[in-house]
C-alpha positions as a Markdown table, in Angstrom:
| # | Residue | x | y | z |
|---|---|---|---|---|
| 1 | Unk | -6.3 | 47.4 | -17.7 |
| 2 | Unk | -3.2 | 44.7 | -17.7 |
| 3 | Unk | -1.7 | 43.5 | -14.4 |
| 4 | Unk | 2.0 | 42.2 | -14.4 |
| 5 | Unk | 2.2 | 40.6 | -11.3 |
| 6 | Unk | 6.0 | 39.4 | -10.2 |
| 7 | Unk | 4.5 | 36.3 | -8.8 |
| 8 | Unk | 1.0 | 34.6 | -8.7 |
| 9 | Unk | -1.0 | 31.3 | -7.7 |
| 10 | Unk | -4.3 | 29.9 | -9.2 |
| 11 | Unk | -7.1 | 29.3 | -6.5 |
| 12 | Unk | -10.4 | 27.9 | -6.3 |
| 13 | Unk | -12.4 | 29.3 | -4.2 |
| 14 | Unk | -16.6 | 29.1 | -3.3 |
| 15 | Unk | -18.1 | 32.1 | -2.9 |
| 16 | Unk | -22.1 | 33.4 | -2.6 |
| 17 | Unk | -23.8 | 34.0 | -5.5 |
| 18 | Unk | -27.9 | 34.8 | -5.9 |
| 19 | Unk | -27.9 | 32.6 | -2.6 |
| 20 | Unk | -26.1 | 29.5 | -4.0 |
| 21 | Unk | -22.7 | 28.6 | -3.6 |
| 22 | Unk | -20.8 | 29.1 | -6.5 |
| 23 | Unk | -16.9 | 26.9 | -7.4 |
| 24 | Unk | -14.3 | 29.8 | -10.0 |
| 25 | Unk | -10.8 | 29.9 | -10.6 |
| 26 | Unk | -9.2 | 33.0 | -9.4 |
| 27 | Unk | -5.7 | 34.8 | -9.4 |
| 28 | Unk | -3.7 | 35.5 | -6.4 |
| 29 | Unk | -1.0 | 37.8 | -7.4 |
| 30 | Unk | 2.0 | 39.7 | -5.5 |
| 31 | Unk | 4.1 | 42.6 | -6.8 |
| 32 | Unk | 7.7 | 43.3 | -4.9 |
| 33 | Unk | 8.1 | 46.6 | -3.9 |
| 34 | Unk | 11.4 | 47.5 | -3.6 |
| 35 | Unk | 12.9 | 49.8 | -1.9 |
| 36 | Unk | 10.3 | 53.1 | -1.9 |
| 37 | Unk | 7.2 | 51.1 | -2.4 |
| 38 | Unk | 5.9 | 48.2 | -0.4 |
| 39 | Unk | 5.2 | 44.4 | -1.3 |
| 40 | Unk | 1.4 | 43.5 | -2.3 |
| 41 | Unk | -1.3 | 41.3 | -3.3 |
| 42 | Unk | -4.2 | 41.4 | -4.8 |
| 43 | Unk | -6.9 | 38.5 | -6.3 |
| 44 | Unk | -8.5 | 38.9 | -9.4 |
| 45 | Unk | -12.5 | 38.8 | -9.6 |
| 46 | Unk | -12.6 | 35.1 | -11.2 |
| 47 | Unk | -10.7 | 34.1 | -14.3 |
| 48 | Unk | -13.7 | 33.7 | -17.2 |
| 49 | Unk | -11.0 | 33.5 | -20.3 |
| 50 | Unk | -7.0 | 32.4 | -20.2 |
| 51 | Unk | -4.5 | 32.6 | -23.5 |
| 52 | Unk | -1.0 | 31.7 | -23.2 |
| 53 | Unk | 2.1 | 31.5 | -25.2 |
| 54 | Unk | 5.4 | 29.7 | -24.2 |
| 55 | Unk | 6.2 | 32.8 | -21.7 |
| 56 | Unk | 3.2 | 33.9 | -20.1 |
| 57 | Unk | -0.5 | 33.8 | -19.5 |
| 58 | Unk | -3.0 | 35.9 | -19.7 |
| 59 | Unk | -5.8 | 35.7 | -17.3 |
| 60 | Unk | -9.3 | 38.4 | -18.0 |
| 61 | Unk | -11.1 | 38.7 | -15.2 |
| 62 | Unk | -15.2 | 39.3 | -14.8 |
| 63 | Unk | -14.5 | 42.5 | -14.1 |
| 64 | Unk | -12.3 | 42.8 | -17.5 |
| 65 | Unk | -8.6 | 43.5 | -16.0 |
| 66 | Unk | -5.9 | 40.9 | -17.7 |
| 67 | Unk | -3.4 | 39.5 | -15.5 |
| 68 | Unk | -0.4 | 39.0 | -17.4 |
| 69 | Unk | 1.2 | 35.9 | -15.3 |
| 70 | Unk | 5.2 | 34.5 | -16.3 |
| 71 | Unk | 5.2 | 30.7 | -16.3 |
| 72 | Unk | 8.2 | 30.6 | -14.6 |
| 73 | Unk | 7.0 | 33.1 | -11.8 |
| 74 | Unk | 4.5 | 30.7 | -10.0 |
| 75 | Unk | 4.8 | 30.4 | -6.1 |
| 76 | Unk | 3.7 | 32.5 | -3.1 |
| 77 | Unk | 5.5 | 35.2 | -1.7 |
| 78 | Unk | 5.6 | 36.3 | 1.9 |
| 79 | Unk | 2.9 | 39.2 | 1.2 |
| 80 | Unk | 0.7 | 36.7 | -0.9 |
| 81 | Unk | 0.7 | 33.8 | 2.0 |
| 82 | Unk | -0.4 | 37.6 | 4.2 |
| 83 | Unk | -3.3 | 37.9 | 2.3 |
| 84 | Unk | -4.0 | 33.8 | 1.6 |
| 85 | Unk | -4.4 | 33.7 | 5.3 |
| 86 | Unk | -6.5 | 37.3 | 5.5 |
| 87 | Unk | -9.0 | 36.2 | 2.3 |
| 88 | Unk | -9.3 | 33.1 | 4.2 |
| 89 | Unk | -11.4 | 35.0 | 7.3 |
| 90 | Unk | -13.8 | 36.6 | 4.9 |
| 91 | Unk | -16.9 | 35.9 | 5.1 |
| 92 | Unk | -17.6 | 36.0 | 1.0 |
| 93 | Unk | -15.2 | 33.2 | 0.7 |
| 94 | Unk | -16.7 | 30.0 | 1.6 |
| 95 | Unk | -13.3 | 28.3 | 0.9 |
| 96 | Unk | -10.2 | 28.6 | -0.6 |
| 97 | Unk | -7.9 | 26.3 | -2.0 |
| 98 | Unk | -4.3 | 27.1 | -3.4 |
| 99 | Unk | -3.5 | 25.0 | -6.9 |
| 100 | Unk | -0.2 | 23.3 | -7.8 |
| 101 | Unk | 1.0 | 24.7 | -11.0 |
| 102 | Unk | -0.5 | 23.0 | -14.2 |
| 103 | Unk | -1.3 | 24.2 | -17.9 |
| 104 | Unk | -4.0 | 26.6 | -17.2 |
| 105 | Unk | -4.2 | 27.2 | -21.3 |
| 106 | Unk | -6.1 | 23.9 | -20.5 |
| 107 | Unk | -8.4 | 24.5 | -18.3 |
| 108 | Unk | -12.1 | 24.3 | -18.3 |
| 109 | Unk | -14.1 | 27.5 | -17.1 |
């Protein structure tokens, strides 16, 4: 399954895992809704694999969806800075940390 998100951030976050703290890079998208659906966000279950081209990039997930992010689209909307602030209270998230825009093609995973 492919997500198209209309805008998106990178963030690193800590979460639990078998008992030990545990650093991945994740996707936190936002979609526009328009005028008969509403605005929303969603994060991805931790990047594990990014390609890119001089548009886009493509971010698969652990759980195998691919997030097909514009370059030119990254930045928080208001629904994404919503749920920023909501992921930050949950308790799987040890901590959370938006990234400034980079070449994730280079990233190490």
């Amino acid at each position: 399954m492919s997500e198209h998100p209309d805008a998106w951030i990178i963030l690193r976050v800590t979460i639990i895992q078998r008992g030990e703290p545990v650093e991945e890079l994740r996707v936190l998208a936002g979609w526009f809704g328009g005028y008969m659906k509403s605005d929303r966000w969603r994060i991805n279950s931790g990047i594990v694999s990014v390609k890119a081209d001089e548009h886009e990039y493509r971010f698969r997930g652990h759980s195998g969806s691919v997030y097909v992010c514009q370059r030119n689209a990254y930045g928080l909307s208001s629904i994404m800075k919503s749920g920023l602030r909501l992921a930050e209270r949950l308790p799987q998230f040890l901590s959370i940390e938006p990234l400034e825009d980079q070449d994730w093609a280079a990233i190490q995973l």
